[in-house]
MARVEXMI-221783 format. One record per residue: x, y, z of N, C-alpha, C, O, CB in turn. Coordinates in steps of 0.02 Angstrom, whole numbers. Glycine has a CB too. Example, Ala and Ser with C-alpha at 12.3 -4.5 7.8 and 13.67 -1.06 7.14 Angstrom:
      n_u      n_v      n_w     ca_u     ca_v     ca_w      c_u      c_v      c_w      o_u      o_v      o_w     cb_u     cb_v     cb_w
      660     -284      390      615     -225      390      660     -165      390      712     -166      423      565     -224      452
      642     -112      354      684      -53      357      645        2      394      670       57      402      704      -30      286
//
This chain:
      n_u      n_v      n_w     ca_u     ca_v     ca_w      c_u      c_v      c_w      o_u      o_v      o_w     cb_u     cb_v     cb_w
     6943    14075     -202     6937    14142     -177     6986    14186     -215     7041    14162     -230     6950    14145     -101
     6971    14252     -233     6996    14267     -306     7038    14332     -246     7003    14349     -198     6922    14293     -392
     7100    14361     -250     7151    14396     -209     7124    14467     -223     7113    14499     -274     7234    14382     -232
     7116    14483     -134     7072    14564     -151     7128    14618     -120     7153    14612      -64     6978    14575      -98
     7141    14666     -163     7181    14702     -144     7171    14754      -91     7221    14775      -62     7198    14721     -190
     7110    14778      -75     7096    14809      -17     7092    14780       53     7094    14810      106     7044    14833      -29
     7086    14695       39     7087    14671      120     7163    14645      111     7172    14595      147     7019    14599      148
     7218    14663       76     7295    14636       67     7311    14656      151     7272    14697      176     7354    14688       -7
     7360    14632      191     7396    14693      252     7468    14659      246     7487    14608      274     7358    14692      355
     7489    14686      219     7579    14689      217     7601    14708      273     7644    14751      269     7615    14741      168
     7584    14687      340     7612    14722      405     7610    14618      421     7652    14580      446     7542    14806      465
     7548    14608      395     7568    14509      411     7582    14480      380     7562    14421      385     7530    14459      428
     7632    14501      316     7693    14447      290     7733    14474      295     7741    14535      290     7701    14417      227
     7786    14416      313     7869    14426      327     7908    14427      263     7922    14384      221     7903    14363      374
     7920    14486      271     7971    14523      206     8046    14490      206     8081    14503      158     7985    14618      221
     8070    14452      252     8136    14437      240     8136    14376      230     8096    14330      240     8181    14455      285
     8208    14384      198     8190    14305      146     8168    14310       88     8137    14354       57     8134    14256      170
     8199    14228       69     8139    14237        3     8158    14280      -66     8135    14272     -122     8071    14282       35
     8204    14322      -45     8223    14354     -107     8254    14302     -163     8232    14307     -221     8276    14409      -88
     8295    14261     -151     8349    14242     -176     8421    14268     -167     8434    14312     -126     8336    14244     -226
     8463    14244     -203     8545    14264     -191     8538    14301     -271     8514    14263     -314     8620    14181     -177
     8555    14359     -291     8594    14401     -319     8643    14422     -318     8656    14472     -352     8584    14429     -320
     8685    14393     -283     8773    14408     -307     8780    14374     -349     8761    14316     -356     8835    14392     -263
     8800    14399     -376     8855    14351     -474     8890    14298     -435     8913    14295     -378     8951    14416     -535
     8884    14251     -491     8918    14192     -475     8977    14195     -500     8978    14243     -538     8889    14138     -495
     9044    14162     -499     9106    14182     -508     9124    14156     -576     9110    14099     -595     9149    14160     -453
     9156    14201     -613     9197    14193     -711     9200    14103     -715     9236    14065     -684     9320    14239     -723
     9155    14091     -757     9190    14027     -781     9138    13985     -804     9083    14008     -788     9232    13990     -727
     9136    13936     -833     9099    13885     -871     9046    13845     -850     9071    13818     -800     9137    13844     -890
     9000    13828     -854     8921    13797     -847     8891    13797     -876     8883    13843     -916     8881    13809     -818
     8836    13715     -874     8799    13703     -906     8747    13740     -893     8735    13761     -837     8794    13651     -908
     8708    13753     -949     8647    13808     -931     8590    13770     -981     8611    13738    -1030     8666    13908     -956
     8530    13773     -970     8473    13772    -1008     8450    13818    -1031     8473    13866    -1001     8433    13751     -986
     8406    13839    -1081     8346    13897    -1095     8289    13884    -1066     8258    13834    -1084     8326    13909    -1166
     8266    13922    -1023     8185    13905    -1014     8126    13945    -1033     8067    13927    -1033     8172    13897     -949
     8160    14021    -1054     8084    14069    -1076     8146    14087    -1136     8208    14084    -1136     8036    14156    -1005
     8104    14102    -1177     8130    14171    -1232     8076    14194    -1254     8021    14167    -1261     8177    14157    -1302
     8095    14250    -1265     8029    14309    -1296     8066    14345    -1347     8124    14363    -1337     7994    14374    -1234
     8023    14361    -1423     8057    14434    -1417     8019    14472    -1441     7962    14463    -1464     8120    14447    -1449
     8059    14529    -1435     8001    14590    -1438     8041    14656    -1456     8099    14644    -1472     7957    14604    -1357
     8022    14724    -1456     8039    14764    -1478     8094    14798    -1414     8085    14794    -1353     7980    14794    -1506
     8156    14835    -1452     8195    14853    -1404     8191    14895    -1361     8134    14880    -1342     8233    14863    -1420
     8208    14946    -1321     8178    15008    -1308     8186    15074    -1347     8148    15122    -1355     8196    15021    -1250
     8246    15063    -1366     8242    15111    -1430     8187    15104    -1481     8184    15140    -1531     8304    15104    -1469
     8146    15059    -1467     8092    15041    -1546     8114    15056    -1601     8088    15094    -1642     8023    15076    -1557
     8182    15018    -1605     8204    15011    -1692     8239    14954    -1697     8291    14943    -1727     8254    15071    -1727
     8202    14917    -1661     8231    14846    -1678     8219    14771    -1631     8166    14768    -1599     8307    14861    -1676
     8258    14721    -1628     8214    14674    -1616     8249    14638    -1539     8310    14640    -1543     8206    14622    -1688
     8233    14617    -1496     8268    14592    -1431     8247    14518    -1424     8187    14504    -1419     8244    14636    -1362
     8288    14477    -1423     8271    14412    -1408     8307    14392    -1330     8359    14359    -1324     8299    14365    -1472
     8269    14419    -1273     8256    14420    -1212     8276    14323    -1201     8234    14288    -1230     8169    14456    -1199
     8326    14288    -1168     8341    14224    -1164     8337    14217    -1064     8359    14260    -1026     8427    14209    -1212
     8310    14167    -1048     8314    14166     -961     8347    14086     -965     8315    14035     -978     8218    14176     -906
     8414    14090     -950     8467    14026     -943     8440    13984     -863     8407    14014     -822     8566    14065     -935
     8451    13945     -858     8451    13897     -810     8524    13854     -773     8545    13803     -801     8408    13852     -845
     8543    13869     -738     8621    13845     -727     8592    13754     -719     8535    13733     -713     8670    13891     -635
     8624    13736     -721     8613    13647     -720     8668    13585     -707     8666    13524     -710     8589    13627     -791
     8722    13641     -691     8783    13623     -658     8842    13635     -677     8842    13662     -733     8787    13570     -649
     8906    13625     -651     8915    13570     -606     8928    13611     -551     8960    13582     -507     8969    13514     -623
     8912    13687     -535     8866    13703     -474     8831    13769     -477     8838    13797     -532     8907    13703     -408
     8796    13801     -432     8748    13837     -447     8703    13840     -487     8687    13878     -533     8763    13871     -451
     8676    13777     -457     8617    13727     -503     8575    13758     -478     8569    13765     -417     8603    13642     -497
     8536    13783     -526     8462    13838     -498     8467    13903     -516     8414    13935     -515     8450    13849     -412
     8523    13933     -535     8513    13985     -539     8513    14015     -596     8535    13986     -646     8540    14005     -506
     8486    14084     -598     8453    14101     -671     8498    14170     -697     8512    14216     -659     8357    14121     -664
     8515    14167     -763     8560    14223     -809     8497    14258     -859     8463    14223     -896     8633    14175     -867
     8492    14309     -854     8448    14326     -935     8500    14372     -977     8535    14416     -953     8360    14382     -925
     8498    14356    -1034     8526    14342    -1094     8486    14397    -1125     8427    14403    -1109     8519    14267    -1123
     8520    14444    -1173     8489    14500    -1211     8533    14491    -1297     8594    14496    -1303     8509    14587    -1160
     8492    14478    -1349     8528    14485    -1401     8467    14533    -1444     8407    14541    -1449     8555    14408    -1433
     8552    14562    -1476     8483    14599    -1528     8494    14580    -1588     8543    14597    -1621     8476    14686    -1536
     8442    14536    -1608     8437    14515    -1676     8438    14550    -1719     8483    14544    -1761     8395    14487    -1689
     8376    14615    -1727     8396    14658    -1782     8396    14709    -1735     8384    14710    -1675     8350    14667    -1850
     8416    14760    -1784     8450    14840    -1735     8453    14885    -1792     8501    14889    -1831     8546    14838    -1692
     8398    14919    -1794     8399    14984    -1871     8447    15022    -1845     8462    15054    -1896     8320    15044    -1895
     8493    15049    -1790     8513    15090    -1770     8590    15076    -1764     8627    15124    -1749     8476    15104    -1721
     8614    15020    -1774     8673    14969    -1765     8699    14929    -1777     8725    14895    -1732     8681    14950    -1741
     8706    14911    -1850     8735    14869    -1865     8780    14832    -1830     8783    14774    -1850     8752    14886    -1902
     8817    14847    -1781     8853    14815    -1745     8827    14789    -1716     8844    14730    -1711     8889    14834    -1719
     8786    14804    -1687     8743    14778    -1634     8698    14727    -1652     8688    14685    -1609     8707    14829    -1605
     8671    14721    -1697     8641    14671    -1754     8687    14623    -1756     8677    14577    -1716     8631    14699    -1829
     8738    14621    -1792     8779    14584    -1792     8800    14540    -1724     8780    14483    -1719     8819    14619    -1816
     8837    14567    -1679     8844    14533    -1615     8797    14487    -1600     8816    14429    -1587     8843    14576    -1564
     8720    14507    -1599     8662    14472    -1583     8649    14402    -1618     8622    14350    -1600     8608    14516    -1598
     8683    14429    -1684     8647    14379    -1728     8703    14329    -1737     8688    14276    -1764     8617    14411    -1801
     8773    14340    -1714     8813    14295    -1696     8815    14278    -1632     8871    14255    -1618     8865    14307    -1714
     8783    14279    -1590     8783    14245    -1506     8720    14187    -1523     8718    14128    -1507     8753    14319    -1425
     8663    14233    -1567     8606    14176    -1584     8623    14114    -1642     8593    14060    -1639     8537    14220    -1616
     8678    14127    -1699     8706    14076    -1716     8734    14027    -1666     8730    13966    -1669     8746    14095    -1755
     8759    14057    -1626     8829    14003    -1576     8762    13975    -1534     8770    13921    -1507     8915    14060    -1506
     8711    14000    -1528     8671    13964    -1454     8633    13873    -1521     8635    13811    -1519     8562    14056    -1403
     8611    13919    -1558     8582    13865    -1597     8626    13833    -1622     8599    13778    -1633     8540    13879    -1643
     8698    13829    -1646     8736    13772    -1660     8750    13730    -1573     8737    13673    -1556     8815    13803    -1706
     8773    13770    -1544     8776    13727    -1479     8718    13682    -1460     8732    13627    -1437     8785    13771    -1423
     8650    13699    -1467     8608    13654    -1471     8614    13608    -1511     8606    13552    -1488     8561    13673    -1477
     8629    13614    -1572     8609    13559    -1611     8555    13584    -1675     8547    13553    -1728     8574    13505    -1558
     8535    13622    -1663     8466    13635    -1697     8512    13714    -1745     8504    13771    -1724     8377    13657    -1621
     8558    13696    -1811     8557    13778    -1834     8497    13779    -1900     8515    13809    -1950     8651    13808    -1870
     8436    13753    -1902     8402    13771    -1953     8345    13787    -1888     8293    13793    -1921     8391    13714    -2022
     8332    13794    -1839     8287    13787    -1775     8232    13858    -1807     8267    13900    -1836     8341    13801    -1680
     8163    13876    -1806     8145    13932    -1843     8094    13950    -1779     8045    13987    -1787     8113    13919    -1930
     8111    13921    -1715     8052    13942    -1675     8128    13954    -1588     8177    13916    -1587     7961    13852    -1672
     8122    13989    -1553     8147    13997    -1508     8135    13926    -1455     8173    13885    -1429     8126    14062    -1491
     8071    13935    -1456     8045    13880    -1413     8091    13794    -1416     8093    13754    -1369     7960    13873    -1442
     8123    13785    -1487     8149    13747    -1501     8224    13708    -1477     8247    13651    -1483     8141    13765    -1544
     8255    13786    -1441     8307    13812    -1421     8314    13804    -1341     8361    13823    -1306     8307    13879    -1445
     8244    13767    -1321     8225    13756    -1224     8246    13685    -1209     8238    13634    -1242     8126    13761    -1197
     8276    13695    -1147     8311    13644    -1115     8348    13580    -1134     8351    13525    -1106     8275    13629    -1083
     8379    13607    -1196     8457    13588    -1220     8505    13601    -1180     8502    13657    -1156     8482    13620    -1278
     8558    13561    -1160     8598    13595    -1102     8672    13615    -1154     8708    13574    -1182     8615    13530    -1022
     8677    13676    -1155     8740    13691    -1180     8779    13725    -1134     8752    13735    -1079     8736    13727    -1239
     8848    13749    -1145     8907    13765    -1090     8923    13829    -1128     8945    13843    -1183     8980    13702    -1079
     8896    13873    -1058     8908    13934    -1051     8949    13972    -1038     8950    13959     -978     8887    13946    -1031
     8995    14020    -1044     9035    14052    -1017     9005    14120     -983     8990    14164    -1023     9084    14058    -1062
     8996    14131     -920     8974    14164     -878     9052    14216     -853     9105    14201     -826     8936    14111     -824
     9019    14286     -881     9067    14330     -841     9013    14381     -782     8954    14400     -786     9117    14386     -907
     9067    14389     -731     9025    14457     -686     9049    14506     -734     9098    14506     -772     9052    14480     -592
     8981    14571     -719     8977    14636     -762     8995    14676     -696     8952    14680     -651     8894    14657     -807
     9039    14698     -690     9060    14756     -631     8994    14791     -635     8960    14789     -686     9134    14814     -648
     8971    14831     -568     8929    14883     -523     8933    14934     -572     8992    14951     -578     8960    14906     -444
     8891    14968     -612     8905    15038     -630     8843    15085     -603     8787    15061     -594     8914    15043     -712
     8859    15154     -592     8802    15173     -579     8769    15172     -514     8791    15182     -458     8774    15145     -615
     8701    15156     -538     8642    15133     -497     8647    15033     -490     8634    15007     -436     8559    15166     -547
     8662    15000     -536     8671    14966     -554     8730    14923     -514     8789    14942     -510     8668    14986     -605
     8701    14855     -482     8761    14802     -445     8786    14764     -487     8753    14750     -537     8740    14752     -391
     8839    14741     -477     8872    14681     -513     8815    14621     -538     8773    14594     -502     8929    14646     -457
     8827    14611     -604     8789    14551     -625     8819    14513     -673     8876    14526     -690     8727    14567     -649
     8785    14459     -699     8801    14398     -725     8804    14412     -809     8750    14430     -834     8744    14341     -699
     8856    14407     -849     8815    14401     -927     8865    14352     -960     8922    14351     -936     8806    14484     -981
     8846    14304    -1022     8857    14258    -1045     8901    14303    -1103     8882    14353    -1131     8795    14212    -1058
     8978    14263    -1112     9006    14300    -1166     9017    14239    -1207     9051    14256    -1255     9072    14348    -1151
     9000    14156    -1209     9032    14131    -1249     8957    14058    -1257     8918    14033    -1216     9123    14118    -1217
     8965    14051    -1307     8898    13979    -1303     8933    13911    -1334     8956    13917    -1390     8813    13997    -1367
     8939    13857    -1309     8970    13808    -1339     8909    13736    -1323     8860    13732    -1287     9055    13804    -1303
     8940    13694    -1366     8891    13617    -1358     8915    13590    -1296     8976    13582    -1297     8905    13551    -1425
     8892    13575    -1247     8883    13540    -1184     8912    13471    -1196     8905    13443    -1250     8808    13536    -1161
     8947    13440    -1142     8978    13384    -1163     8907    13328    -1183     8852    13328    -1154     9036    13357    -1098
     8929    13283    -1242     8890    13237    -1261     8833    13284    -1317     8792    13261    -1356     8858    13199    -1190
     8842    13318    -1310     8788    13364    -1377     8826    13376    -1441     8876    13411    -1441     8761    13453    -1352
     8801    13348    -1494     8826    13339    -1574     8849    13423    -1576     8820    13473    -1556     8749    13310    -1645
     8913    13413    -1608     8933    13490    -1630     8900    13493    -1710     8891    13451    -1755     9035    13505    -1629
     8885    13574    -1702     8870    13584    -1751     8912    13646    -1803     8927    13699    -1778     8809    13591    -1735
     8928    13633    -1871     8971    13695    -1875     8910    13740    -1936     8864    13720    -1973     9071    13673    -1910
     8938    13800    -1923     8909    13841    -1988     8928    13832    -2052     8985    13824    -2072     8920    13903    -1985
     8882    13834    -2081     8910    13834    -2161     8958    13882    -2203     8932    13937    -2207     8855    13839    -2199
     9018    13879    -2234     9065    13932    -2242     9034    13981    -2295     9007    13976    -2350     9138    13904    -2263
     9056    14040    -2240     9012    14103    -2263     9042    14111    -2345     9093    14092    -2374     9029    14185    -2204
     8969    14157    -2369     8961    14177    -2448     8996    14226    -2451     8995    14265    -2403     8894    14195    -2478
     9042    14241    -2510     9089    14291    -2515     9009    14315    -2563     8984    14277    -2604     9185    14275    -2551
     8972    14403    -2542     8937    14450    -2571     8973    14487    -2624     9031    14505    -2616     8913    14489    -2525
     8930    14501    -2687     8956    14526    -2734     8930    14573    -2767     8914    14552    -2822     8968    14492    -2764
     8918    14627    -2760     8855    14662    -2776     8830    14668    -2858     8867    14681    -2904     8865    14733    -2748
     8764    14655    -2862     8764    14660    -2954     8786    14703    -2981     8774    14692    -3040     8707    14663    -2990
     8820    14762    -2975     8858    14796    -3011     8929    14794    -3049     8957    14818    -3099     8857    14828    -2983
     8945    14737    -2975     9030    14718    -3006     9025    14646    -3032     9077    14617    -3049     9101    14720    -2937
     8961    14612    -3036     8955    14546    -3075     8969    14553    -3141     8953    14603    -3173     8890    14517    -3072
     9002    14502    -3167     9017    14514    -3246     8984    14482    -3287     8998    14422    -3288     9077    14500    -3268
     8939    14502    -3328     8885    14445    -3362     8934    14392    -3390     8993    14405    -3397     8831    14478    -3431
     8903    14320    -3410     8929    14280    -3437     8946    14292    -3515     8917    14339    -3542     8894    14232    -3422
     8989    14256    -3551     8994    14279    -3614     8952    14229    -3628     8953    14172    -3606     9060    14289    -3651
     8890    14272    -3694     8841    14235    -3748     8877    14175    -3782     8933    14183    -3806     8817    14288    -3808
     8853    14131    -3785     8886    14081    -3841     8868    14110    -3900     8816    14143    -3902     8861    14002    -3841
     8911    14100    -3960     8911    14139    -4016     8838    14121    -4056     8835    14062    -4073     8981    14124    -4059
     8792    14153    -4071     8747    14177    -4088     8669    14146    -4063     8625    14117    -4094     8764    14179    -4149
     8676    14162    -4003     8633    14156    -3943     8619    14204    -3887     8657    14250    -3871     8653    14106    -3915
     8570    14192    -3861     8568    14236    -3777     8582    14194    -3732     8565    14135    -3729     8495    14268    -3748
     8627    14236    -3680     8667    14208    -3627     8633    14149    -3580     8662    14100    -3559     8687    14266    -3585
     8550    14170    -3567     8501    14118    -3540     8476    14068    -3579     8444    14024    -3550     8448    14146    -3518
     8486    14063    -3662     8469    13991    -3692     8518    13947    -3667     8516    13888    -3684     8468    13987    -3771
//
């Protein structure tokens, strides 16, 4: 029987309950899983959001869920690019996986989170956001490869020709 919205009566279901708990859970360390990622365009539409929904998995507030916002790319922010694209390094070395080329790849690895509350601003209540990603006990560390010192071709210095040759023979 397919759900008809004109015979719905919201006067005979009980509205309380059921929500869940939304208070922030308190500063400090847990294992968390990934279970959705998406990404998609930001709201500014100039750039890219990799939308993460964490899974707590202990050692308490087992069940409960963090979403995770990085911005991978950001035409508008380099900084902001950046940040993103170093929280998404640290999640995929903490997995295990830093060559990983699919998000999906990145699901229910348990790595150790650092969970801070975001004070009330606004309209807006206190909530949950992840400031730190590490390998979960028993998960292979992984390190990054030491970054490339950039050089731009302008200040490259061609090689010297061997004497009566071109530099590419």
């Amino acid at each position: 029987m397919a759900f008809s919205f004109g015979s719905f009566d919201a006067t005979a279901v009980d509205t309380n309950g059921g929500g869940g708990d939304f208070e922030p859970i308190p500063n400090g360390n847990y294992q968390a899983v990934i279970t959705a990622s998406e990404l998609r365009s930001n709201k500014a539409g100039n750039g890219t959001l990799m939308a993460l929904t964490w899974e707590l998995v202990g050692p308490t507030h087992v069940g409960r869920l963090i979403w995770d916002y990085l911005n991978v790319e950001h035409h508008g922010s380099a900084t902001a690019q950046e940040i993103g694209q170093r929280d998404l390094a640290k999640i995929m070395l903490a997995c295990g996986k830093p060559q990983a080329n699919d998000p999906a790849m990145l699901h229910n690895i348990p790595v150790l989170v650092s969970v801070k509350v975001r004070p009330a601003r606004g309209d807006y209540s206190a909530s949950n956001e992840i400031s730190d990603y590490k390998p979960a006990a028993g998960q292979p560390a992984q390190s990054a490869p030491p970054a490339q010192q950039f050089t731009s071709p302008a200040a490259r210095q061609p090689a010297a020709a061997p004497s009566g040759g071109a530099p590419w023979k």
